[in-house]
Structure formats: structure tokens, C-alpha cells
N, CA, C and O atoms as CSV, one atom per row, in Angstrom:
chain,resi,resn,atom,element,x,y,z
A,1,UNK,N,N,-8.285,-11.682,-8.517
A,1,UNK,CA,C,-7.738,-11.916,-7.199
A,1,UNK,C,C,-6.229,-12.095,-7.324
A,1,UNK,O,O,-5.761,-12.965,-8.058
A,2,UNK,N,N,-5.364,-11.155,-6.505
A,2,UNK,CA,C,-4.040,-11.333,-6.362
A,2,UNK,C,C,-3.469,-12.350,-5.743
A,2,UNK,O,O,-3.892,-12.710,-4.645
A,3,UNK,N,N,-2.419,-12.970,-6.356
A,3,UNK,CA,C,-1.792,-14.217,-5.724
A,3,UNK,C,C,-1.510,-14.151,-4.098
A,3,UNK,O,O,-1.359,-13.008,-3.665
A,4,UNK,N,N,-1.424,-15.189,-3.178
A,4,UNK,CA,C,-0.984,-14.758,-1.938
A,4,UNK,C,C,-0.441,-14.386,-1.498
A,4,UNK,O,O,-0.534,-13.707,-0.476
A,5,UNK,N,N,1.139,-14.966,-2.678
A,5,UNK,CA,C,2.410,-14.740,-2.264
A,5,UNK,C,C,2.800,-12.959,-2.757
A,5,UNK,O,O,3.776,-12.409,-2.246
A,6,UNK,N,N,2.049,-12.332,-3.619
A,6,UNK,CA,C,2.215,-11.322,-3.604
A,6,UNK,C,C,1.760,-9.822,-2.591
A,6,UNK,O,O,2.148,-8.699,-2.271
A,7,UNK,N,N,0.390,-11.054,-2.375
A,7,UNK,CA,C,0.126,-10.104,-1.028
A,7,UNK,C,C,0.917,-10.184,0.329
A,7,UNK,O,O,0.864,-9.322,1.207
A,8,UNK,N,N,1.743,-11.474,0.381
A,8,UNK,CA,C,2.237,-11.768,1.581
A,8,UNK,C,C,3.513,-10.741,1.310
A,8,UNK,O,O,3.750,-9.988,2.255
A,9,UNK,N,N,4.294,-10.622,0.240
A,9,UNK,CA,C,5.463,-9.988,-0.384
A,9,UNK,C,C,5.025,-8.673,0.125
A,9,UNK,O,O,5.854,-8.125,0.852
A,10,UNK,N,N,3.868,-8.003,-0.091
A,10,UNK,CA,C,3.913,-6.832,-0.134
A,10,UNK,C,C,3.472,-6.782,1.393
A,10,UNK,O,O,2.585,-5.932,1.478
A,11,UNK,N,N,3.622,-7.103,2.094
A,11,UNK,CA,C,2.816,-7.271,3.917
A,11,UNK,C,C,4.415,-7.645,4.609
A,11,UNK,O,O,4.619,-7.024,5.652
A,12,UNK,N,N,5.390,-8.434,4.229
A,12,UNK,CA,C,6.662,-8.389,4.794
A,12,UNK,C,C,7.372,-7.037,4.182
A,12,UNK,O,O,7.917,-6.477,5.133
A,13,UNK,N,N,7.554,-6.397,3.144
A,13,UNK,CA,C,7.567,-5.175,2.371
A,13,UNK,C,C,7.232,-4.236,3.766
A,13,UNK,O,O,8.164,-3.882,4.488
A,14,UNK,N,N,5.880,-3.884,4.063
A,14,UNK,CA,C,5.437,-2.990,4.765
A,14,UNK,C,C,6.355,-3.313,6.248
A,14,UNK,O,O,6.945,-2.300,6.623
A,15,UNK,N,N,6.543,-4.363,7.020
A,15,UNK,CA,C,7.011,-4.789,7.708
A,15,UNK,C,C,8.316,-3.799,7.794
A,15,UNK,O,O,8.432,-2.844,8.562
A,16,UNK,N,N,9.188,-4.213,6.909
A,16,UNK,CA,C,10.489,-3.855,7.111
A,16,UNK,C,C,10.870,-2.202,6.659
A,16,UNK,O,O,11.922,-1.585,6.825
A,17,UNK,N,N,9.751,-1.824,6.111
A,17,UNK,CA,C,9.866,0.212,5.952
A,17,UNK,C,C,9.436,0.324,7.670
A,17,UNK,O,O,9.913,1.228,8.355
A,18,UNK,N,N,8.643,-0.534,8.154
A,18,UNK,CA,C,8.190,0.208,9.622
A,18,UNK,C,C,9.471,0.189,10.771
A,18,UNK,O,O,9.773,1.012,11.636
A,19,UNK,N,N,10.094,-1.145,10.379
A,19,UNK,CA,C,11.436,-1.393,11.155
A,19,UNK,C,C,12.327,-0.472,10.867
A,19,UNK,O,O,12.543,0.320,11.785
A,20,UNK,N,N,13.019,-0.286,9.720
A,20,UNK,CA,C,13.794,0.725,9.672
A,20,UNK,C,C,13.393,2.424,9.372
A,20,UNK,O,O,14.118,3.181,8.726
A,21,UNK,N,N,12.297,2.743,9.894
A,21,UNK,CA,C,11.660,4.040,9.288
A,21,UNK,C,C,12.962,5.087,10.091
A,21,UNK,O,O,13.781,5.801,9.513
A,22,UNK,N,N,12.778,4.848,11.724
A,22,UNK,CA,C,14.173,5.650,12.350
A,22,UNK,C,C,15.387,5.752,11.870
A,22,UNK,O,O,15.951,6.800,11.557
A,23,UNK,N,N,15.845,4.577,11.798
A,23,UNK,CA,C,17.133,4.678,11.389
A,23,UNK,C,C,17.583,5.088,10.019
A,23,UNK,O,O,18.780,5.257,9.785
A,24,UNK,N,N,16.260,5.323,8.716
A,24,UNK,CA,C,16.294,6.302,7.653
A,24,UNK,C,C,16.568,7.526,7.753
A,24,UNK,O,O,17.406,8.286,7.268
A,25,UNK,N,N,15.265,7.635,8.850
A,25,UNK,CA,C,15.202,9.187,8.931
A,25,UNK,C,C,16.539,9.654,9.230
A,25,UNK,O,O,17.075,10.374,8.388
A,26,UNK,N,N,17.353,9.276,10.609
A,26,UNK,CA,C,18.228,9.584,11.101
A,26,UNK,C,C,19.511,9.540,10.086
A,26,UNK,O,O,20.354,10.429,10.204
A,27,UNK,N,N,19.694,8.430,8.998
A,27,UNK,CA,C,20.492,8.445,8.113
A,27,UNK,C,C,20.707,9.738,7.496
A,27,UNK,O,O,21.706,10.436,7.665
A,28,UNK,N,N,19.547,10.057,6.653
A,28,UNK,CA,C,19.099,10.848,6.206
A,28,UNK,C,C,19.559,12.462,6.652
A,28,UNK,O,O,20.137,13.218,5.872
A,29,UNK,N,N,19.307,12.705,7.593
A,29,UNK,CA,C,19.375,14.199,8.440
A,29,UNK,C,C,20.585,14.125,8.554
A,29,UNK,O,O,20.952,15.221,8.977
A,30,UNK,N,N,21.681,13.279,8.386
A,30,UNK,CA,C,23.207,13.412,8.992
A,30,UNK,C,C,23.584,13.321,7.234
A,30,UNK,O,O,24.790,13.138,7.067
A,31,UNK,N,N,23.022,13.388,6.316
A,31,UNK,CA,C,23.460,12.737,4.910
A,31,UNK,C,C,24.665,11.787,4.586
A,31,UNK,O,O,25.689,11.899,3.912
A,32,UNK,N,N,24.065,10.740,5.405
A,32,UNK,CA,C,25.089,9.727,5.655
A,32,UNK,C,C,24.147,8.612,4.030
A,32,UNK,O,O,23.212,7.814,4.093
A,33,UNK,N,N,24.714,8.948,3.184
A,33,UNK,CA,C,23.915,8.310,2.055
A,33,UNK,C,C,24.677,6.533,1.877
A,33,UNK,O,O,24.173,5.507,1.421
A,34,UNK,N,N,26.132,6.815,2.495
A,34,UNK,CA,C,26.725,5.575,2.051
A,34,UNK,C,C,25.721,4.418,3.262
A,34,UNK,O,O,25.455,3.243,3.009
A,35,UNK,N,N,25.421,4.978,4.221
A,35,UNK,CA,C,24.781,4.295,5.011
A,35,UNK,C,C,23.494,3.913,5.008
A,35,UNK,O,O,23.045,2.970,5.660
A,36,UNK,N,N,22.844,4.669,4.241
A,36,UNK,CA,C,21.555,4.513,3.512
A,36,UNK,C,C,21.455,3.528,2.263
A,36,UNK,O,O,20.353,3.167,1.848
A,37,UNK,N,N,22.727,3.081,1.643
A,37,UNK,CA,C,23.359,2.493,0.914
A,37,UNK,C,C,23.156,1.025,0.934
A,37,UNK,O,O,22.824,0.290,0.004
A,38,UNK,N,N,23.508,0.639,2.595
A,38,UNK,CA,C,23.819,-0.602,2.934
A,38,UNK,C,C,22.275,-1.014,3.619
A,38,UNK,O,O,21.949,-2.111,4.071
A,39,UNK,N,N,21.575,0.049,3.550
A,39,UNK,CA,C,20.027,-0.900,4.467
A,39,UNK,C,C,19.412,-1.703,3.478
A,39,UNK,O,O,19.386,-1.244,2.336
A,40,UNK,N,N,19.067,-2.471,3.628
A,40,UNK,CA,C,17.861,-3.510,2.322
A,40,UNK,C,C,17.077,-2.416,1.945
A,40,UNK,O,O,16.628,-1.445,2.554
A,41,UNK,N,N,16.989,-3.067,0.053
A,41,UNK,CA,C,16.323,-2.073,-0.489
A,41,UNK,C,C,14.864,-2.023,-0.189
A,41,UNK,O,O,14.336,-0.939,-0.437
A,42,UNK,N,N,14.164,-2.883,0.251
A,42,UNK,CA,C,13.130,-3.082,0.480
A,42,UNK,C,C,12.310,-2.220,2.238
A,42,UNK,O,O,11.160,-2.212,2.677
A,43,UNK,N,N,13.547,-1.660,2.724
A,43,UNK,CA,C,13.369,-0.618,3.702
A,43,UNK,C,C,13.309,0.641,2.947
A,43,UNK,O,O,13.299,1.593,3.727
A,44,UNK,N,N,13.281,0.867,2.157
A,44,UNK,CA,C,12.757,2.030,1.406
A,44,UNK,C,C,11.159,2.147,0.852
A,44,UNK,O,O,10.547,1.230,0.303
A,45,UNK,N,N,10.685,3.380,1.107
A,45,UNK,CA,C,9.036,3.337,1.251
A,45,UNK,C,C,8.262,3.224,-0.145
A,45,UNK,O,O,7.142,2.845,-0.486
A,46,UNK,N,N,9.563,3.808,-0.884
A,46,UNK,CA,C,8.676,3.698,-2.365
A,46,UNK,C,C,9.055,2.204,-3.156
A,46,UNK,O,O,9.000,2.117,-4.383
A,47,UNK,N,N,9.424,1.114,-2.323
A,47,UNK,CA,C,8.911,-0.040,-2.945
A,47,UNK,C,C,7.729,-0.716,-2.786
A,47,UNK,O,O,7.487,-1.725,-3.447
A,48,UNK,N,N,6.747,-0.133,-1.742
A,48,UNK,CA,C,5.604,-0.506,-1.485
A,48,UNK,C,C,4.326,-0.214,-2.190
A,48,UNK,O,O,3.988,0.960,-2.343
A,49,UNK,N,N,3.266,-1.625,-2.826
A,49,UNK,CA,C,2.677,-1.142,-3.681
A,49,UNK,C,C,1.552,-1.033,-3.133
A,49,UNK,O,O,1.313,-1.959,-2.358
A,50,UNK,N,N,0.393,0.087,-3.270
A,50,UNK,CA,C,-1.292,0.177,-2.727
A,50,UNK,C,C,-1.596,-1.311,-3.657
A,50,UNK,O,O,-1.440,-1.710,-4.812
A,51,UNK,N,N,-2.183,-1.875,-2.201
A,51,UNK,CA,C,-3.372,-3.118,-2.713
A,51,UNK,C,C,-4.881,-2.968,-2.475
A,51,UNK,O,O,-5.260,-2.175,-1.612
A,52,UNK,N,N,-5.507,-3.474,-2.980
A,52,UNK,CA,C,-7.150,-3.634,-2.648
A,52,UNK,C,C,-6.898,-4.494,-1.574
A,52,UNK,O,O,-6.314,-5.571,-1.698
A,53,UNK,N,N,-7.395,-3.970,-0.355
A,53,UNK,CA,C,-7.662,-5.061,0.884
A,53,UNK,C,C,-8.246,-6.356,0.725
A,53,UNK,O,O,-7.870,-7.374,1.305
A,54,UNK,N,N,-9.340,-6.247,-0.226
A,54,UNK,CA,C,-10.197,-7.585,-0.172
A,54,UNK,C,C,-9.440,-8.108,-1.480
A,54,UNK,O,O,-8.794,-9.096,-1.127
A,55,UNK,N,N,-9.277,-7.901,-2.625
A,55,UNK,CA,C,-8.914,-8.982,-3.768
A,55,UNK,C,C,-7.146,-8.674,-3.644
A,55,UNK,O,O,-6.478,-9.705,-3.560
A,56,UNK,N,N,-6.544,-7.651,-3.631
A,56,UNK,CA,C,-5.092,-7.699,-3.693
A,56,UNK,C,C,-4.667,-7.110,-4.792
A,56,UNK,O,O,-3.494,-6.878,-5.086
A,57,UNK,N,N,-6.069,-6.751,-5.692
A,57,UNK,CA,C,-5.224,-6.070,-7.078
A,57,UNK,C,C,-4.804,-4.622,-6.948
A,57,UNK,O,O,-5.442,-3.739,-6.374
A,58,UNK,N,N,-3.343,-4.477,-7.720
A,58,UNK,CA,C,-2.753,-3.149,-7.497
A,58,UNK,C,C,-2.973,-1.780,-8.497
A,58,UNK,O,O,-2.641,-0.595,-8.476
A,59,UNK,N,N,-3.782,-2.744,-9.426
A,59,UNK,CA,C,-4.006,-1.213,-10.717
A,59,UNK,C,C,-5.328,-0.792,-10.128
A,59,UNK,O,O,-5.861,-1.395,-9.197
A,60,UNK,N,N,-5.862,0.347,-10.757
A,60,UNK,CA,C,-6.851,1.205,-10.630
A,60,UNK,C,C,-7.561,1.277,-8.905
A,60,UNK,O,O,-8.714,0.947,-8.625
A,61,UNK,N,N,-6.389,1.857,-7.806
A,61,UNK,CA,C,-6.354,1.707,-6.926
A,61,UNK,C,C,-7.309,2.380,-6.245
A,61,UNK,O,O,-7.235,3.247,-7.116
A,62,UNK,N,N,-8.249,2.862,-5.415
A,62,UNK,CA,C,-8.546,4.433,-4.904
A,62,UNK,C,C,-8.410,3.935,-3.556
A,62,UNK,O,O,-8.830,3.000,-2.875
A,63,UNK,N,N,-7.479,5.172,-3.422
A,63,UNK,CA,C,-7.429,5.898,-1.639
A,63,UNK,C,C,-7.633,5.971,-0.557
A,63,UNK,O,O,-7.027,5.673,0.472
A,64,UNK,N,N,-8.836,6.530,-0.878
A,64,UNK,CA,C,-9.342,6.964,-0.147
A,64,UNK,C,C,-10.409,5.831,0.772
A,64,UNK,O,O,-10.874,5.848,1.912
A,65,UNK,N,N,-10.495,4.910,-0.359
A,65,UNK,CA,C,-10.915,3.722,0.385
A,65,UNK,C,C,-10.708,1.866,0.304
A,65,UNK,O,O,-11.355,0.839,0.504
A,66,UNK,N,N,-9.447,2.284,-0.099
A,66,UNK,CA,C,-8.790,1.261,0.221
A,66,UNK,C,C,-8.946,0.404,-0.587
A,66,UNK,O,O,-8.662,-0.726,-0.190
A,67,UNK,N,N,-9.417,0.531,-1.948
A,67,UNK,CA,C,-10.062,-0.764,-2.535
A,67,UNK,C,C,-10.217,-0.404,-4.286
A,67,UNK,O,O,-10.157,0.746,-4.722
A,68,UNK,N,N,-10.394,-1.451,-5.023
A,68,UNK,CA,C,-9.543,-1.762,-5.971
A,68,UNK,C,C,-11.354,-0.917,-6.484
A,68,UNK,O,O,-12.326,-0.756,-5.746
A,69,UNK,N,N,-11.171,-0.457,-8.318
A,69,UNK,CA,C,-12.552,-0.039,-8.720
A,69,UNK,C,C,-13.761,-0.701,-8.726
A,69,UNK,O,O,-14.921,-0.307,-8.609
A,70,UNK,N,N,-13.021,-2.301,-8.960
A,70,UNK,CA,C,-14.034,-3.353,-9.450
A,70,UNK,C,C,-14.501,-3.394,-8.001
A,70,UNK,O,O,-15.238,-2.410,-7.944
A,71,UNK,N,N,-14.499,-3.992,-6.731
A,71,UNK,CA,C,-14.650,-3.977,-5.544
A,71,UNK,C,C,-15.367,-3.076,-5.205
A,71,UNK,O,O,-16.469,-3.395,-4.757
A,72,UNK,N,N,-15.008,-1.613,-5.294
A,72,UNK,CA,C,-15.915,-0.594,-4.550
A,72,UNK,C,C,-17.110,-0.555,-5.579
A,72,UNK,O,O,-18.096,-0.052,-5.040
A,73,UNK,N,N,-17.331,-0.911,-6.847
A,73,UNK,CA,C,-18.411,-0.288,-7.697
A,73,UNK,C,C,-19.209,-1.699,-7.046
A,73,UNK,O,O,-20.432,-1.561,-7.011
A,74,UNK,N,N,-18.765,-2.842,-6.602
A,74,UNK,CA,C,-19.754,-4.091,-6.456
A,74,UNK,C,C,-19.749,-3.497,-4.758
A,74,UNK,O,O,-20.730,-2.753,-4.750
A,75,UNK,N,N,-19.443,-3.480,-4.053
A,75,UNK,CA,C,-19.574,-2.698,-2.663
A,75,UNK,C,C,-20.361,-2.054,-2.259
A,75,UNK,O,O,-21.020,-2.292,-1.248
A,76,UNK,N,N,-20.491,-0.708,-3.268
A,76,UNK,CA,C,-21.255,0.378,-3.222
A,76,UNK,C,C,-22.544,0.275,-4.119
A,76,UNK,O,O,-23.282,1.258,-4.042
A,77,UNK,N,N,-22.891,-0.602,-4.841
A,77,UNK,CA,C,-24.102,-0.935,-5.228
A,77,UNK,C,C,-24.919,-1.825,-4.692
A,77,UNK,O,O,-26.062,-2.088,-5.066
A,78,UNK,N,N,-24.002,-2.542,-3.328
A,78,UNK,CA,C,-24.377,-3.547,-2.283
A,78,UNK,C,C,-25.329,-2.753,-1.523
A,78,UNK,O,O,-26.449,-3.016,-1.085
A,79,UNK,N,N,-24.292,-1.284,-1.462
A,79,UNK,CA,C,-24.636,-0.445,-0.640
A,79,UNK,C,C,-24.054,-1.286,1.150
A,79,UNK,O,O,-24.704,-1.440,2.184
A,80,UNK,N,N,-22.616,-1.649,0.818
A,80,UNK,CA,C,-21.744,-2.433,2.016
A,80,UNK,C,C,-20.610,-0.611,2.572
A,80,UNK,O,O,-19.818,-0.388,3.487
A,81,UNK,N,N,-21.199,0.307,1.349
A,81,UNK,CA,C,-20.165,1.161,1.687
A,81,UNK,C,C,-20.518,2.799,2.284
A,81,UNK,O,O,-20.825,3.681,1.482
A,82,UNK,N,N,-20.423,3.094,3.924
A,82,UNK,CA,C,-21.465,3.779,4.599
A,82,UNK,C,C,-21.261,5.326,3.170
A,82,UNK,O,O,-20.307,5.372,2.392
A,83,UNK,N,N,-22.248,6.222,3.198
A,83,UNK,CA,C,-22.056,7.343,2.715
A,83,UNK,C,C,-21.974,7.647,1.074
A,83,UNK,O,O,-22.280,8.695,0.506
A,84,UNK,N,N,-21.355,6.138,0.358
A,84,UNK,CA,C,-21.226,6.341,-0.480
A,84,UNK,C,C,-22.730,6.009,-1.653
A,84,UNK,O,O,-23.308,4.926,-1.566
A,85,UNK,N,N,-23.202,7.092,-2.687
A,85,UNK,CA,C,-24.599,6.921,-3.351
A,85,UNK,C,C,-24.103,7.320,-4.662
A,85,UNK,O,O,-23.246,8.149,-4.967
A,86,UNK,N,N,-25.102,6.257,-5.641
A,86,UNK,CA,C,-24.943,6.559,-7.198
A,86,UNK,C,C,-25.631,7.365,-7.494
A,86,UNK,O,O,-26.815,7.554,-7.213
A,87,UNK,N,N,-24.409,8.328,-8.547
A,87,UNK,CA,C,-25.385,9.220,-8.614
A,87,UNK,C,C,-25.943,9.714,-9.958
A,87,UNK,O,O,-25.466,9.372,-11.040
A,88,UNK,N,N,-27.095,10.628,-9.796
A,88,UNK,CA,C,-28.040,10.207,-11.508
A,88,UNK,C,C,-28.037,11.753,-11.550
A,88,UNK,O,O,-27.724,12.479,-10.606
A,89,UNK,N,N,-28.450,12.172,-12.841
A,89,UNK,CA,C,-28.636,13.274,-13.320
A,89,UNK,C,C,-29.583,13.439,-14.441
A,89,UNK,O,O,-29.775,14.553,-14.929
């Protein structure tokens, strides 16, 4: 389980790429870089890290559903996860 404060870090993080997403873009298209310069670095999108919704951990992430490996393999053997089946051969 990820600390709070890191999940809270990464939730004000998301916050402030959504606030300045316009005024990037717009930076950007005029290649006004010195001005892109002066926004907090943390308005930039690639400081944001994928978390597992439910525990917060950021390694072995998947995608597609939002959730960390350990999580979806206990999830999906709950069978908490619609569609998803183990499969045998």
C-alpha cells in the first residue's frame, strides 16, 4: 500500500496538468518555449505517475484497468472483475 502523501502528491500533480493544459498547448503552437519555461514544472504531463486506484502502487502497472498486478490477479480470482477469466490449457 502506497503512502497517502504520495497518492495525495500525485492527485494535486494531476490537478495542476488539467489547469494549465491550455495555456501549454497555446505556449507551445506559438513556440514560445521561454514561456513554457516559467510554468511549474509539475504542469507538465510527463511528471505524472500511473497508480493502482485501490493500493497506490506505481510499478507493474496495467492500463487498461487501472490497477496494480497484485490487485487485479486477487480481483480477478474474486472474480470482482466483469469479463475477465483464467485461463487453462
Amino acid at each position: 500500500m502506497a503512502k497517502k502523501s504520495w497518492k495525495e502528491r500525485n492527485a494535486r500533480k494531476e490537478r495542476t496538468v488539467a489547469k494549465y493544459a491550455d495555456l501549454r498547448n497555446k505556449l507551445k503552437k506559438e513556440k514560445d518555449y521561454v514561456g513554457l519555461s516559467m510554468l511549474p514544472r509539475d504542469a507538465s504531463p510527463t511528471r505524472l505517475v500511473n497508480r493502482c486506484a485501490v493500493t497506490g502502487r506505481r510499478r507493474s502497472f496495467l492500463r487498461r484497468f487501472r490497477l496494480s498486478r497484485i490487485t487485479f490477479r486477487e480481483m480477478a480470482s474474486a472474480g470482482l472483475l466483469p469479463g475477465v477469466t483464467k485461463s487453462s490449457w
